[in-house]
N, C-alpha and C positions, 0 to 999 in steps of 0.2 A: 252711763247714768240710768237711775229706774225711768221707768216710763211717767208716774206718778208726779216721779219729783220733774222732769222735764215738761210734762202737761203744766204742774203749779209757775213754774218756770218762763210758761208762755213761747219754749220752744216748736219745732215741727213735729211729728210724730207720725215716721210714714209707714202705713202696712198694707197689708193686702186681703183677699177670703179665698179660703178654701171651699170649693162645693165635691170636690173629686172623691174623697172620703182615700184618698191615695198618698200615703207615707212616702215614698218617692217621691212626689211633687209638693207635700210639705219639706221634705230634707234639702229639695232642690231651691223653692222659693227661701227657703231661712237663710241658705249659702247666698244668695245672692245680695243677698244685708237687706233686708224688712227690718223696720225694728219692732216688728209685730206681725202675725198672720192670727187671722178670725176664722177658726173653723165652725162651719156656719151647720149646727145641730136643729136650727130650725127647720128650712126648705131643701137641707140635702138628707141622701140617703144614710147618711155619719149616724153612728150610736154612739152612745156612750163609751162602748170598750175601741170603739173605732177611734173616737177621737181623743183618748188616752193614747194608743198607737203613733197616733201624727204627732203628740205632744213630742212625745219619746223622738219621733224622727224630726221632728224642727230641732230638738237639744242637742242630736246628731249631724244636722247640717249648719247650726250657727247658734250657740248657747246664748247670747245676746241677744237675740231674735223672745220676743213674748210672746206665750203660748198665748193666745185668747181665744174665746170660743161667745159663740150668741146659740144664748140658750132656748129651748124650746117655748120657755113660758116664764110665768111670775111664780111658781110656785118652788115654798122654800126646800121640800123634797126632793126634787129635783135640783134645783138651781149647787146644792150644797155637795153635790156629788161630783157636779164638775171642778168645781174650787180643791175637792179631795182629787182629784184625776189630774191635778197642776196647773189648771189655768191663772194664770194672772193678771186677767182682763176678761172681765164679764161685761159682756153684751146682752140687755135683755129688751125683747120686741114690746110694741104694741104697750109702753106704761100710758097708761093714760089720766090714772088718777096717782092720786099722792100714796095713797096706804100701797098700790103698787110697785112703786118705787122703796116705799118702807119696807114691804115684803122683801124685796132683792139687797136692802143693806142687809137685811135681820137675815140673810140664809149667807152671804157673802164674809160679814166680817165677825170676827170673835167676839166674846162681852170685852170691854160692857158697847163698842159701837154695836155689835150686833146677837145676834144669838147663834152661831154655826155651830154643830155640834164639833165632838174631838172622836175621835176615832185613827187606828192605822190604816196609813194610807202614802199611794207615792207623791202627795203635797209633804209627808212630812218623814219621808224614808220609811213610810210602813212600820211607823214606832220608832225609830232609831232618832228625830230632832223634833220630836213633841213640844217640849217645853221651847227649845230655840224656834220653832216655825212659827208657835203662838205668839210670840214676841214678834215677832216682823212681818207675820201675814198681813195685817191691817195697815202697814205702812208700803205692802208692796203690790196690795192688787187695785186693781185700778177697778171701778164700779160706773155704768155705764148705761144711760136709760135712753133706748133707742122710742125718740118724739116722730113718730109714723100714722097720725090720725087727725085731724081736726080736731078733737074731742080734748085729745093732748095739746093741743096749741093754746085752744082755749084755756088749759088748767095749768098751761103753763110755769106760771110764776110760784101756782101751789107743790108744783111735782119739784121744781129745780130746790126748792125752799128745805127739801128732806135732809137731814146730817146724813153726810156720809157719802154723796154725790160727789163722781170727780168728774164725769165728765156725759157729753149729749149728743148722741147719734141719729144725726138725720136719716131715713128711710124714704129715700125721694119716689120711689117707684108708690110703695103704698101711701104714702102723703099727699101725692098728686092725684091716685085714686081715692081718695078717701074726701078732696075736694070737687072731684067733680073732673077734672081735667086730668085722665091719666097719660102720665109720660110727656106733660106739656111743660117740660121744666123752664121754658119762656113765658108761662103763660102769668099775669099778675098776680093772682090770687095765688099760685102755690110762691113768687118768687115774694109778696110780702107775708105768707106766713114763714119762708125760710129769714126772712130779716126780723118778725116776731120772735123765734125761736135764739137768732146771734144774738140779739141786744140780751134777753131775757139770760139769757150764758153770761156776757159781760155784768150782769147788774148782780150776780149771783157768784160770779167767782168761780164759775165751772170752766172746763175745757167745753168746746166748740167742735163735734165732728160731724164729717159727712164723707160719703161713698161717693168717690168717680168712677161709675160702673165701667164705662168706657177707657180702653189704655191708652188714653191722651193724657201725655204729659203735662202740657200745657194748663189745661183744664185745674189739673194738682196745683202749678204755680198761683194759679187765680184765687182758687179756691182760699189759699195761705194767704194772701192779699186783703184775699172778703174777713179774713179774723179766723179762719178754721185754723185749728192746731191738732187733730185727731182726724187723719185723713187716709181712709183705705182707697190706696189705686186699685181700682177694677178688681178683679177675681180671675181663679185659675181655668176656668169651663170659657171664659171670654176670652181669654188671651189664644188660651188654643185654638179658641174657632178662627180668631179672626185673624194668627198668625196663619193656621191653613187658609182659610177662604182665601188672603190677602193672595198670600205666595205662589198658589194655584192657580189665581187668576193671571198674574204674571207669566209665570210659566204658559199656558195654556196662547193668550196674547201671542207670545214671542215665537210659539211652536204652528201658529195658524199662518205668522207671515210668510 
């Protein structure tokens, strides 16, 4: 099932992020059934020709698997090249106003939702399903306005309010910075702007996501409990560390008695 129609659906939607800028551990994470990986072209070293490559290698380890990507910014020049490079979930940071959010439908979906240009490209066989991509792109990529500021909490109800909204990604790390209390995700003030943010999803008909940096599972079950349906467990640079760190220590323990 698309992602889209499973978000409208009110199902789970569980993926993960890429920071590795490494084809191998995108092919590897897609086989292991994500139903989405986010390669993250904001705070990783990934380009653009980079993260066309991972595209290409997640379609290599699990065709089912959605490419998405969180794009560097709001801007339509940019943002429209990744949609050309295959993503089919955009992630974009820091909206904090409404025209922001307009900006990422108008560069994401065709007329009349949006304005993307056409061009060849491997979104559409580089010329070869033109007319067929144009028909289905706007029903198959998911748009995605990552609420990471106070500023956005505040305008809330105006940014969710944009046609063309499918869904809304918490940014806990900078959310929590941006009220004052970084990384205090117990702390009140970030846990009632995260309940400002759910309810504002529910009254708007959007999907509800957020990031479990950390690879607790459990955390993901909760998370689906709280009303989240768009949920990335952890990322690849965390799981390795903390698969080494963990194992290491173990090892090292067992080799001291």
């Amino acid at each position: 099932m698309k992602i889209r129609r499973k978000l409208a659906d009110g199902q789970p939607v569980i993926g993960s992020w890429l920071d590795t800028a490494s084809p191998t551990v995108a092919e590897l994470m897609a086989a292991a059934g994500f139903d989405f990986l986010t390669v993250d072209a904001e705070h990783s070293a990934v380009d653009l020709v980079g993260t066309q490559r991972m595209f290409r290698a997640m379609a290599a380890g699990n065709p089912a698997c959605a490419p998405f990507v969180r794009v560097p910014g709001h801007q339509y020049a940019e943002i429209k090249r990744y949609v050309d490079a295959g993503a089919l979930g955009v992630i974009c940071p820091l909206v904090n106003t409404p025209d922001q959010a307009a900006e990422l439908v108008r560069a994401v979906k065709y007329p009349p939702l949006g304005a993307r240009g056409v061009g060849f490209c491997r979104d559409n066989r580089y010329g070869l399903s033109i007319e067929e991509r144009i028909g289905t792109a706007n029903d198959e990529t998911v748009v995605c306005v990552q609420i990471e500021h106070v500023d956005a909490v505040e305008w809330i109800d105006q940014i969710l309010a944009v046609p063309g909204l499918d869904a809304v990604f918490i940014g806990p790390y900078d959310l929590s910075t941006s009220l004052g209390v970084p990384a205090q995700f117990e702390h009140p003030d970030y846990l009632a702007a995260k309940h400002r943010i759910l309810s504002a999803c529910r009254d708007h008909g959007l999907a509800a996501g957020v990031h479990v940096v950390q690879p607790r599972p459990d955390e993901v079950v909760t998370a689906f409990e709280e009303g989240y349906r768009l949920i990335a467990y952890s990322l690849d640079i965390t799981m390795l560390t903390n698969a080494c760190t963990e194992g290491l220590a173990r090892i090292r323990e067992r080799i001291r008695r």
